[in-house]
N, C-alpha and C positions, 0 to 999 in steps of 0.2 A: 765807599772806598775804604774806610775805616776796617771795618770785616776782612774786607781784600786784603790789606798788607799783615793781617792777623794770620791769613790764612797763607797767604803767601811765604810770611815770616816762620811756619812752625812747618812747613814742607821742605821749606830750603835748609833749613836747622836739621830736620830729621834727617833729610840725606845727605847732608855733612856728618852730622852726631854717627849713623848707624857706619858709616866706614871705623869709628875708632876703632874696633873690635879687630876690623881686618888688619887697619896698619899697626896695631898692639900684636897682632897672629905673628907679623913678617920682622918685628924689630924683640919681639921678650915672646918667644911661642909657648913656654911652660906658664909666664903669667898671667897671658892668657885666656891658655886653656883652666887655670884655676878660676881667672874671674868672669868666665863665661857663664858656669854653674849660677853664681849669685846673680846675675844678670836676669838669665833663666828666672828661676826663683822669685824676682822681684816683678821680674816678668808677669809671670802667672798671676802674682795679686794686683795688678794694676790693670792687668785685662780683664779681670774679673770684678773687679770693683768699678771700672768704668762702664761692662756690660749692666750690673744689677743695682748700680749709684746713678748712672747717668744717662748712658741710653736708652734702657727699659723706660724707667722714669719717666724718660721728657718722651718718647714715643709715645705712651699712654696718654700723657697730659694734651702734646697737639691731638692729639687722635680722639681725645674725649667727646669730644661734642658729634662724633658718628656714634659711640659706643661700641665698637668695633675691640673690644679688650683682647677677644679670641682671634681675630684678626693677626693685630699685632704678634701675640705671644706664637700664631703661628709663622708668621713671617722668621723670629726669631728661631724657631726649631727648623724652616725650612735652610735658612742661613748656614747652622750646625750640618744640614744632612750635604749642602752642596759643597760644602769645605772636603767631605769625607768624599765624597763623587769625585771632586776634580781629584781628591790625592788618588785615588784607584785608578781613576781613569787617562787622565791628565798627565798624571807623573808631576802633580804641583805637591811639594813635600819640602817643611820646612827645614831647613838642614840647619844642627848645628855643632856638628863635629863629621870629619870626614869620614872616621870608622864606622856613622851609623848612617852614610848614607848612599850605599848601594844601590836609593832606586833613580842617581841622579846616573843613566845608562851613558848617556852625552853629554858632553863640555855645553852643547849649544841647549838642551835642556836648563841646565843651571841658568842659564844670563838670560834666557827667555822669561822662566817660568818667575825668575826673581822681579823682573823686569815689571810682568802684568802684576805679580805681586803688589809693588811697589806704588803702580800706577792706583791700584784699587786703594791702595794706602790713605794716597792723597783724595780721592775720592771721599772716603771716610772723613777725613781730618775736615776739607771745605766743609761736609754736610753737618758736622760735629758744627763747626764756629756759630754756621748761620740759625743754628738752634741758640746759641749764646757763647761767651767766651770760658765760660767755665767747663762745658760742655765741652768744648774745642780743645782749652789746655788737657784736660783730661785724658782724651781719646789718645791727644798725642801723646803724650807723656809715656802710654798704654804701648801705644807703637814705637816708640823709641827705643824703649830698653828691650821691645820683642826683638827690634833689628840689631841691635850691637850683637849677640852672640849667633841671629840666624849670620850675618857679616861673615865672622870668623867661620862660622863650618864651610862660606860659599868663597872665600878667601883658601881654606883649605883643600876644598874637594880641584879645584882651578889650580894650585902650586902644584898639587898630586897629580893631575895633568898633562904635569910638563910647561904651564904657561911661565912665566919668569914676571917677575913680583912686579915692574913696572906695567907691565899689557894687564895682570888681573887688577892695578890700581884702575887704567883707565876703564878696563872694560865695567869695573862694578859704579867707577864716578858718573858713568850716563848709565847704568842701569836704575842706581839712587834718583837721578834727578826728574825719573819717571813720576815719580812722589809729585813735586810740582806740576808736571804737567795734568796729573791728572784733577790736581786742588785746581787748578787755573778752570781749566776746562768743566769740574763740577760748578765752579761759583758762575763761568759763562752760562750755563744752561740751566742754573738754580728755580730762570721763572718760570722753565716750564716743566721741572718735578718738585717746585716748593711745595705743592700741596698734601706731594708724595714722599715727604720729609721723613711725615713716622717711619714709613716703612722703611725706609734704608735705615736709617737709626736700628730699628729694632732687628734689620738682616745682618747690621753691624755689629750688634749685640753678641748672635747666635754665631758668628764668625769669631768673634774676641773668646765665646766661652770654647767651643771646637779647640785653637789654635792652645789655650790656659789647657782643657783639660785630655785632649788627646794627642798629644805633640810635644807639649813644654814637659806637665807636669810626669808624664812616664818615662821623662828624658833625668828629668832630677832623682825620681827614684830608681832608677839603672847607675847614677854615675856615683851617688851620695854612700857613701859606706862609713857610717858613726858619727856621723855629722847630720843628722835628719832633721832634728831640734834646731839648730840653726839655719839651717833652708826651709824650716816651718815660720822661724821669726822673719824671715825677711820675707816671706808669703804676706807675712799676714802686714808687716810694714806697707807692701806693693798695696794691699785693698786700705791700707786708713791711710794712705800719701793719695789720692785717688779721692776717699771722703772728706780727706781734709779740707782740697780742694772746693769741695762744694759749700764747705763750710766757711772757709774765709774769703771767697769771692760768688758770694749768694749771686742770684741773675739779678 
């Protein structure tokens, strides 16, 4: 039970945290849209540090005693290619400004697509804890700051709409707390894919690098103009806040 309120505590937090972004959209829209960039940014190294600090990592380590290395590291590339599938096909696209996101065609697109997003969230985050809690703070941490500026684009693409600021509060506060249901739901069913731990980890992985390197990071260099160097420092902050973790709360 101990695990449980770890896992329950960093899904309910997330989808409380990843609203600031929208209610900072509807109450300071220029501030922002400026601290969405750094969001972004920070974004990127902390999904990326947790994919190749922490889930790679511990995927291999349980997985060791098959010897299955190619295994894993393919699970992780298959992760990368279905990320790219659902966006072609799906229309699952992470928005995070409303200018750049044309391929949300319907309203009910966005609250859906956010929706399973969100749920697969918490999916991640359970499978992260019950690997360790470092593993767990990690992953989340990863997701947290992806969702405060995906927030603000799904906060804007919805006011652009026509919804009016109260109905896109409530519609995105049950689209958030998809996150728990889905952490509750992976810890219920834990005994019977524990075995198949690595592999999610490591689909988890190739999901966090996908989302870091074809989504975030093309979004920072489209918006960044003389500012590069400083959205490089807080890249590189996102991957050693990420290692640091592993460092000051070894398993």
């Amino acid at each position: 039970m101990y695990i449980f309120y770890w896992i329950l505590g960093a899904s309910v937090f997330g989808g409380i945290f990843s609203l600031v972004g929208g209610l900072l959209l509807l109450y300071k829209e220029n501030l922002a849209r400026r601290l969405s960039l750094y969001f972004v940014s920070f974004a990127i190294g902390a999904l990326l540090g947790a994919a190749f600090f922490d889930l790679i990592p511990e995927a291999l380590k349980l997985d060791e005693n098959t010897g299955s290395q190619n295994l894993i590291l393919g699970i992780a590339l298959t992760g990368f290619l279905l990320l790219f599938i659902f966006e072609k096909f799906l229309k699952w696209h992470h928005c995070h400004d409303e200018e750049i996101c044309e391929i949300h065609t319907f309203n009910s697109t966005v609250i859906f697509s956010d929706t399973i997003h969100n749920f697969i969230d918490g999916i991640i985050i359970a499978s992260s804890f019950l690997v360790s809690i470092p593993v767990g703070i990690a992953s989340s941490l990863a997701i947290f700051f992806h969702e405060v500026p995906h927030k603000i684009g799904d906060f804007g693409v919805l006011l652009h709409s026509g919804y009016n600021s109260r109905k896109v509060i409530i519609i995105n506060l049950f689209s958030s707390f998809a996150s728990p249901l889905g952490a509750i739901a992976a810890f219920l069913a834990a005994p019977i894919f524990i075995n198949r731990l690595p592999y999610l980890l490591s689909f988890a992985a190739g999901s966090f690098i996908y989302i870091a390197a074809t989504d975030l990071l093309p979004h920072v260099h489209h918006k960044t103009k003389g500012s590069d160097f400083s959205h490089l420092f807080i890249i590189i902050l996102g991957i050693l806040t990420i290692f640091g973790i592993g460092v000051l709360l070894p398993e």
